[in-house]
N, C-alpha and C positions, 0 to 999 in steps of 0.2 A: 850822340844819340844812343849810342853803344849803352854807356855810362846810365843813361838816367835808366833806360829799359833794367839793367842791374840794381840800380835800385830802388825801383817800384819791385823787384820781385822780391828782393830785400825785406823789405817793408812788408808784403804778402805774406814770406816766407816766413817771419819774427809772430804776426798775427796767428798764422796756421801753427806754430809749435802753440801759443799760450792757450790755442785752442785744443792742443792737442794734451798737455799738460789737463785745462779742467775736465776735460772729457773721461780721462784719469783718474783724478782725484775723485768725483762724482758718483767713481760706482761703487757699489755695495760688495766688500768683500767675501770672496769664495770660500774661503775656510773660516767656518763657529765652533769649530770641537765635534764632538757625537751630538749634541742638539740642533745645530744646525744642518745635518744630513738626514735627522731624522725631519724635521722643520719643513728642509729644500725635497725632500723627497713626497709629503704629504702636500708642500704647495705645488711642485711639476702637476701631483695626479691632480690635483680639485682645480688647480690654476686654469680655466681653457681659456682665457685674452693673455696669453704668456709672450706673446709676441707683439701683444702692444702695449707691456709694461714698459717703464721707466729704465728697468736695465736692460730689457732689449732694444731701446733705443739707443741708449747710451755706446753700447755696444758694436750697433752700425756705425753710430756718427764718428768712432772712436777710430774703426777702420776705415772708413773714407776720408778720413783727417790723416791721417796714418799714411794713404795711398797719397794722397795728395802731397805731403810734406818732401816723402822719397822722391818723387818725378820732380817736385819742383828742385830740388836738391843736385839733384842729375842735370840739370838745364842749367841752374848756377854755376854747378863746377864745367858747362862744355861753355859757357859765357866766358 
């Protein structure tokens, strides 16, 4: 019982990195030189759906995948 319960989380745990990996890869990088501060700075001010754009989605799911990976991680190694 022990054994399968270890690796279904196994299995879980392999899913939740490759999630955690695209979630990753998908976001739009923070640093463009001086035109991108000038850029991120004129889109904050005119941007007002900033928190239902695409990289603040990303963003969440990024840390809840994140949170998720670590507990499950901690469970494995008390298994």
């Amino acid at each position: 019982m022990s054994e399968t319960v270890r690796l279904i989380l196994t299995i879980i745990q392999v899913i939740i990195s490759v999630l955690l990996v695209l979630t990753v890869i998908f976001q739009s990088g923070k640093q463009a030189g001086m035109s991108g501060s000038i850029d991120g700075a004129a889109d904050t001010f005119f941007g007002k759906n900033k928190a239902r754009s695409l990289d603040a989605k990303l963003e969440k799911m990024t840390t809840v995948v994140a949170i998720c990976f670590i507990v499950l991680t901690f469970v494995l190694t008390i298994l």
